[in-house]
Every structure is written in structure tokens, then in C-alpha cells.
C-alpha positions in Angstrom: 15.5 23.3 -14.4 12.5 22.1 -13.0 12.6 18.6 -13.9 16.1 18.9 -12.0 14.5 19.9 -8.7 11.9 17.2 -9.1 13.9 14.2 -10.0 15.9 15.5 -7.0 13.5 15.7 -5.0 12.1 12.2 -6.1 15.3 10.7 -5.5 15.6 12.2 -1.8 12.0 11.0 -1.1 12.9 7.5 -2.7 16.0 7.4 -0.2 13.4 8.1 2.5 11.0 5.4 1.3 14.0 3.0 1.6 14.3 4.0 5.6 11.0 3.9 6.2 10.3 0.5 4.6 13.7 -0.7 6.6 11.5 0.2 9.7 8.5 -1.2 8.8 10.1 -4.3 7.8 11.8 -4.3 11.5 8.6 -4.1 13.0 7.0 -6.6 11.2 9.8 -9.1 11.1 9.8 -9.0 14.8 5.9 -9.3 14.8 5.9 -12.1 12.5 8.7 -13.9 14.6 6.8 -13.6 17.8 3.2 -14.9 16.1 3.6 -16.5 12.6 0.5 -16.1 11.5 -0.4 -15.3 7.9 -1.3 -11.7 8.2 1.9 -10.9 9.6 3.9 -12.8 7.2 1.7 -11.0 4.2 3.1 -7.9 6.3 6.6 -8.4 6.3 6.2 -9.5 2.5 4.7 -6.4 1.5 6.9 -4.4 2.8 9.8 -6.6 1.2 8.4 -6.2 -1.9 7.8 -2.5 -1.7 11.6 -2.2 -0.7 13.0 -4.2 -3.7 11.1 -1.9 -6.0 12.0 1.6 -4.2 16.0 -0.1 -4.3 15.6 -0.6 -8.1 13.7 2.9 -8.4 17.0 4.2 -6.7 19.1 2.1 -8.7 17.8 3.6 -12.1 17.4 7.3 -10.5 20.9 7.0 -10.0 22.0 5.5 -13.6 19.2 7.0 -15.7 18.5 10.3 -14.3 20.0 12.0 -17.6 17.4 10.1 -19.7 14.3 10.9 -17.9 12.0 13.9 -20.0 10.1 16.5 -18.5 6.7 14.8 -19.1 7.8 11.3 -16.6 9.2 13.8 -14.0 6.1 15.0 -12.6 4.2 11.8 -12.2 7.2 10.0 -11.1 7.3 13.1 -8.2 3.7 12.8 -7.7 3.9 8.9 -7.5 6.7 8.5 -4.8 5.3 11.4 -3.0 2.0 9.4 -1.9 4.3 6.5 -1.5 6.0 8.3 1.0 3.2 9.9 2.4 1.1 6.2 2.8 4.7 4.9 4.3 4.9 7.3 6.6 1.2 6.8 7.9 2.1 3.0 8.0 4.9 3.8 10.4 3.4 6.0 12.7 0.7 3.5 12.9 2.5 0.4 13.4 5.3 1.9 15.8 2.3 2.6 18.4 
């Protein structure tokens, strides 16, 4: 029952991850198209690559969520948790 609420939870948080990388990847696409410098471009690439693996952590949440044991849930939890947490500071940051 627990591990329910957690991969739930996980999955919800994922789907948040998703928006706020979408956002991020606005800000910095705009950025980069207005200065094209490196740093910007390393920006907008991050956040590209972060998105492609929260999409594919969704994907397989979505197919695999029967498979996934009690001992993964936590960390998995834990894990997209400070990922949310770091994207969320990132946002608030960069949106000033």
C-alpha cells in the first residue's frame, strides 16, 4: 500500500518535472536565441537532456509500474523529489 502512494506520488512529481523543465527550456531557448553564447546553449541542453530522461522516467512509470518492488520505490520517491525541488529553485530563479 505504501509503495502505491509513492510510485504515485513519484509519477505526479515526474509529470511536474516535465512542466517545469518545458518552462525552463522556454526561457532558455529564448535566451539563447537572443545571445548565442555557449553558456546559454549548455543551458537549453541541460534542460533538454533532463526532459528526455523525466519523458522516459514517465514512459516506464506508466508501463512498468506493476514491476517496481518496495525497496526501488523509496529512492525513486526520494530521487525525483530533489529533482523537483532543484527544478523548481531553477525556475523561480531564472523567471526573475
Amino acid at each position: 500500500m505504501a509503495m502505491d502512494y509513492l510510485m504515485r506520488t513519484t509519477f505526479g512529481l515526474t509529470a511536474l518535472n516535465i512542466i517545469l523543465l518545458i518552462a525552463l527550456g522556454y526561457i532558455y531557448g529564448k535566451n539563447w536565441l537572443k545571445l548565442k553564447t555557449s553558456f546559454t546553449y549548455g543551458l537549453l541542453l541541460f534542460t533538454v537532456l533532463f526532459l528526455l530522461q523525466n519523458l522516459t522516467s514517465f514512459y516506464f512509470y506508466i508501463t512498468m509500474i506493476p514491476y517496481f518492488v518496495d525497496m526501488v520505490s523509496l529512492h525513486v520517491f526520494i530521487l525525483t523529489l530533489l529533482q523537483t525541488i532543484a527544478f523548481l529553485v531553477l525556475n523561480v530563479i531564472s523567471w526573475k
